[in-house]
N, C-alpha and C positions, 0 to 999 in steps of 0.2 A: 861728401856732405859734412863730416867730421873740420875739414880744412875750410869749408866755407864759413860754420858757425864761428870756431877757434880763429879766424880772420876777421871777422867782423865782432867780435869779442873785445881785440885787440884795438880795433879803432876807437873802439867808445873807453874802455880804460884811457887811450892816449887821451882824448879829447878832454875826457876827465880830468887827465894831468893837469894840462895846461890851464882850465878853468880853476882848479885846487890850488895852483901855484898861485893865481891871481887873485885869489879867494886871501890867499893865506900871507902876502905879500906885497900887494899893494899893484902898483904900475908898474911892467917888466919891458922889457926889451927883450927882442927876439933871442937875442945870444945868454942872457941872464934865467928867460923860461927854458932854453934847453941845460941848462947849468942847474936849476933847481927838480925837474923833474929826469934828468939823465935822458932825455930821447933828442935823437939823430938831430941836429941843425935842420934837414931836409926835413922831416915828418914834423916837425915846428911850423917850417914855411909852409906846409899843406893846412895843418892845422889852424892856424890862424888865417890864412886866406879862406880856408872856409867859412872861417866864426865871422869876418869880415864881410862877406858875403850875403849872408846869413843875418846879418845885422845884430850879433850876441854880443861881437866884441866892437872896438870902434880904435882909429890913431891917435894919440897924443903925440906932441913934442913937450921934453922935459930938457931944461939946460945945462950943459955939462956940471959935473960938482965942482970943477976949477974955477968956472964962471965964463972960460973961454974955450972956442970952438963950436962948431954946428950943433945946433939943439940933438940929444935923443930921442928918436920914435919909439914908444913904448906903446902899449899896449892896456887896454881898459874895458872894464863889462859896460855895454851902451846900457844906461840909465834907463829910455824908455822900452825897452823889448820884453821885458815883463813888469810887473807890478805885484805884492803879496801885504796882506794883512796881518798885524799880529793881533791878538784877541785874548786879553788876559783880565780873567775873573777873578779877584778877590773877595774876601768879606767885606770887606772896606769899600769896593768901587768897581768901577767896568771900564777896561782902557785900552779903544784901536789906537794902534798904529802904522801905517803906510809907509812900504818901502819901495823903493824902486830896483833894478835889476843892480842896478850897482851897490846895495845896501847902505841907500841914504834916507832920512827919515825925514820925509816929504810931510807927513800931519799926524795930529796927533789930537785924541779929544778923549776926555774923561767926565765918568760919568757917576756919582756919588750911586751906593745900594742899598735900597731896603730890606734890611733882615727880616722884616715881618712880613714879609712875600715871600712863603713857601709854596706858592703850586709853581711847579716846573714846567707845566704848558706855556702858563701865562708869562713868566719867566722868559721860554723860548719863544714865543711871539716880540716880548721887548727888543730881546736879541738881535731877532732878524731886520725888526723897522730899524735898528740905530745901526746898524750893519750897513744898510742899506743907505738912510740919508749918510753915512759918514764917508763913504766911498763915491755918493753923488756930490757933493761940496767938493771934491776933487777934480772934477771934470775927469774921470776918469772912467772908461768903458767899463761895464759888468767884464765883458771876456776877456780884459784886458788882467785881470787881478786871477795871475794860475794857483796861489795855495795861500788858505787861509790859516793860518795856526793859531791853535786855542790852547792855552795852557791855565789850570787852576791845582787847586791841592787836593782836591779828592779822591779818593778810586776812582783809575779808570781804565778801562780796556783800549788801548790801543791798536787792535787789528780792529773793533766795530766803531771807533771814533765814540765811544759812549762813555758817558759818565755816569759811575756805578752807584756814588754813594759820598754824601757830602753833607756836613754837621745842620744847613740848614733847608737840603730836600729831603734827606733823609734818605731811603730806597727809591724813589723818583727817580728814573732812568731820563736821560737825554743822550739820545743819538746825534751827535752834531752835522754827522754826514745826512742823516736822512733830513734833520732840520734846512739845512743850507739847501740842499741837493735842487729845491723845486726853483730857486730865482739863481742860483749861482753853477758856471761850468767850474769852476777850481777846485782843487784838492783840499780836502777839508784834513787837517791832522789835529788830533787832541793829546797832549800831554800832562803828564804830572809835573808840574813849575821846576820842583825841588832836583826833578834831574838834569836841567838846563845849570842851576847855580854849581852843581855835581860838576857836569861837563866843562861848567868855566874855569874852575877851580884844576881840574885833571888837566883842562889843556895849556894851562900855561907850564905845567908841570913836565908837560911834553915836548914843549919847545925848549925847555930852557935844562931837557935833558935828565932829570933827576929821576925817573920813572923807566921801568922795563917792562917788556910783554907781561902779561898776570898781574901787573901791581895795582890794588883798588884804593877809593879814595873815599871817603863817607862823609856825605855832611846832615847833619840833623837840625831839621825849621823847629825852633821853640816859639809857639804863641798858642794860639787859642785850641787848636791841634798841634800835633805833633808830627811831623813828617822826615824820613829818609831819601834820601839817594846815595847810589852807590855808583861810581862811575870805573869802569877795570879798562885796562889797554890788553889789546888783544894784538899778536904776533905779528900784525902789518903796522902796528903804533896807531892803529883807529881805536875810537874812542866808543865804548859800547854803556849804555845806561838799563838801570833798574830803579824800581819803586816801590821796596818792599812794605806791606800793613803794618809798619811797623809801632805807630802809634795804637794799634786795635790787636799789638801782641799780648799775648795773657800776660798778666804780670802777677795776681794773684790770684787763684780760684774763687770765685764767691765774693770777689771783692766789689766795688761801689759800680751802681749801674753804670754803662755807657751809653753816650748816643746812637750807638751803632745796634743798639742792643741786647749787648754780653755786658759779662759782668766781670771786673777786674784786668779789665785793660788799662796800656801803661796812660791814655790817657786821663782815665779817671783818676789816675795822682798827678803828672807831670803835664795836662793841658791846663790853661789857665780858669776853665771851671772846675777839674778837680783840686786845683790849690786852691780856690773861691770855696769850694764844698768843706773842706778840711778847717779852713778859717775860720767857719763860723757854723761848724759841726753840724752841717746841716743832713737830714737824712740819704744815708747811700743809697736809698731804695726809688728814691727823687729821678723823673727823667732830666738831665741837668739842663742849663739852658743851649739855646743854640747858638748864641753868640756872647763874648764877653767884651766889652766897652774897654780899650786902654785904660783910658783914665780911672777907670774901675780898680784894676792893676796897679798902677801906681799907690793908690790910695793904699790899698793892702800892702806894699812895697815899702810905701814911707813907716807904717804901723807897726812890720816887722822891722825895720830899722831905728825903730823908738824902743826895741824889746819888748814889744806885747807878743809873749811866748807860744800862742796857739798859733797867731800868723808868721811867724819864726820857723815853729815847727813845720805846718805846711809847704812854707818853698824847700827847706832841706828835705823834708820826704818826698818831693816832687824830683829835688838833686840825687836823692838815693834811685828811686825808682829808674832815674835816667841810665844815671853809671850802672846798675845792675842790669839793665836790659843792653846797653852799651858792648858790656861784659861778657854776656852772651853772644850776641853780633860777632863779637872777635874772636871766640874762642870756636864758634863757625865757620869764621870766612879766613880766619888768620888777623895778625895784625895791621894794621893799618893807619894811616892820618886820619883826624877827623877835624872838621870846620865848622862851626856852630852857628848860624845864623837865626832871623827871625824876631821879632820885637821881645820875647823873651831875654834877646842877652841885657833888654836894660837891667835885668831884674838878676844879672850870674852870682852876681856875691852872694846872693841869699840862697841860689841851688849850687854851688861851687863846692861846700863843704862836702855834701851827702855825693853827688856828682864823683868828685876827685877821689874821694875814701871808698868808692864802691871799685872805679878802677884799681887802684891801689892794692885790693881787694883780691883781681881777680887774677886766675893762675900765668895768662900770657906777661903782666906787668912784674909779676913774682917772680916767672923764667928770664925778666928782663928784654922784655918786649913792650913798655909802655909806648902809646901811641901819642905822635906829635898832634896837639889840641893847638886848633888858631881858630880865630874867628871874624868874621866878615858884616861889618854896619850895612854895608847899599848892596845886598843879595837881590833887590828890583831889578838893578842893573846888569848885575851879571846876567841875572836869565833871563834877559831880554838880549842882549847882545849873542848869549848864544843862541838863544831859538833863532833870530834872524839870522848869524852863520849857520846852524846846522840847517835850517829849513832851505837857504838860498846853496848851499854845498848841495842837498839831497836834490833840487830843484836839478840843476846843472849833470848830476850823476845819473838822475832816470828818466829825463826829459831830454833836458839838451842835447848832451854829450850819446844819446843813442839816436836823436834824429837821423834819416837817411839825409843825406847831399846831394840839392841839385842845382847842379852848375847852370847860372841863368844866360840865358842865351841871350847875343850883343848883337 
């Protein structure tokens, strides 16, 4: 029994290869996927004759790189054999997008948000209708679409697909699984954004070799919250994420209300209504707002760069607050890069000071450990391109690649 599991284990890792390969690389040829995943010429040929089969993968001819000679047959994910949703919630807006098996992005429609809609029922009812007409204007079958993935910046639990807790529902739970469940067969996955920008960031780090098993990578969202990811490579070079509270970490006891609740978390200095509160001293005991307007930002932004000294002091103690909790983080987890994203970096020169002096500050940079600081303008992009790799990778790993084979009879 042992040898039949431990055999049929083996199949689906292979099958995996060879989809990973093509995930990770483009159009291969038969002799190029055995070359990049190490297995047999032979288990290749089985391999892809099944996917072939199977209708997962499909034949190209590509023409030699000389320009002469019989075109190349390689090898390609078929386009229509499945179909996924990406489903990304901001403060700002609500934006599907439709991909097809091959991770091409077939449509896309965005949708402007009312912050002053907090009941999350009604909410989830918007949801499900634009869900729905957006994937009907496709001509494309409900069962035809196997995972939807939903990512925003909130708490949230990803073994219940629920979303915990978010600056403008507040404790208002949504379950996205149970939401979807009733009109849609597909896999419903909910994420925190910030670990997709994480993983984009880790994985090119991985390809292009600079990274060892253990090594993590941090990147921190500065806008209207504050949010973490941490992405570590673990001993097979897979890329593993986290999401830690780290905007809702104490930062000082008794200090200025939060939305969340508590009282002196790092957002109530380093989100953009605790620099808003601080600006224009307004009471810490205030539930703050639930959204702050850019433009709002800037305007504060310009004030402090004209030397009006209360809005000055504010973004530097929102910079302090940062590097100090920063500081912490590392002297936990160990040293590490960090990548700073988020409409906040318009605003770095003015948290740069308190920021950089709180590293500087702290004992890993002291022992000569300071951490390599980069930062990323179009983080949209990133984690979107990786949700749609990791979601169509994971697709291919627990679906595909374990289906049984059956050989269609001629």
């Amino acid at each position: 029994m042992q040898t039949a599991i431990t055999t049929e284990g083996l199949r689906h890792n292979n099958r995996a290869m060879v989809l990973n390969s093509l995930r990770e690389f483009g159009p291969l040829s038969h002799t190029v996927i055995a070359e990049k995943t190490g297995l047999a010429s032979g288990t290749v040929s089985v391999i892809t004759g099944e996917f072939l089969e199977e209708g997962v993968l499909e034949k190209v001819e590509q023409a030699p790189a000389s320009g002469r000679g019989r075109p190349r047959i390689s090898f390609i994910p078929c386009a229509e054999f499945a179909y996924f949703v990406m489903l990304r919630i901001s403060a700002e807006r609500i934006e599907y997008s439709l991909l097809d098996y091959r991770n091409t992005l077939k449509d896309r429609q965005v949708f402007g948000r009312d912050n002053t809609q907090t009941d999350a029922i009604l909410f989830g009812h918007m949801i499900k209708k634009q869900l729905a007409d957006f994937v009907a204007r496709s001509a494309i079958k409900k069962n035809q679409i196997k995972v939807i993935s939903v990512t925003t910046k909130g708490e949230v639990d990803t073994q219940e697909q629920s979303l915990l807790w978010s600056p403008v529902f507040g404790n208002q739970k949504i379950n996205f699984r149970k939401l979807l469940s009733d009109d849609w067969t597909a896999e419903v996955k909910l994420h925190n954004e910030i670990c997709f920008v994480a993983h984009n960031v880790m994985k090119r780090a991985v390809q292009n070799g600079s990274v060892s098993a253990g090594d993590r990578h941090a990147v921190v969202w500065l806008s209207d919250n504050i949010g973490l990811g941490v992405a570590r490579v673990n001993q097979h070079k897979e890329i593993e994420l986290s999401a830690p509270s780290f905007g809702h970490m104490p930062h000082i006891a008794q200090g200025p209300l939060c939305r969340c609740g508590a009282n002196g978390c790092l957002e109530t200095y380093a989100g953009f209504y605790g620099i808003l509160r601080t600006a224009f001293e307004a009471p810490t005991d205030v539930i703050p707002a639930n959204f702050i307007p850019l433009d709002q930002m800037h305007k504060l932004a310009q004030s402090a760069r004209s030397g009006d000294r209360m809005t000055e002091f504010a973004f530097r103690q929102a910079g302090t607050a940062l590097g100090l909790s920063l500081s912490r983080l590392f002297n936990v987890l160990g040293p590490m890069p960090l990548t700073i994203v988020g409409a906040g970096l318009q605003f770095y020169d003015l948290l740069k000071h308190g920021l950089e002096k709180q590293l500087q500050d702290s004992f890993l940079v002291r022992m000569g450990q300071a951490p390599n600081v980069s930062f990323e303008p179009n983080e949209d992009r990133l984690a979107f391109d990786s949700n749609s790799f990791v979601t169509l990778r994971e697709y291919d790993k627990t679906e595909v690649a374990t289906r049984k084979f059956k050989r269609s009879k001629k």
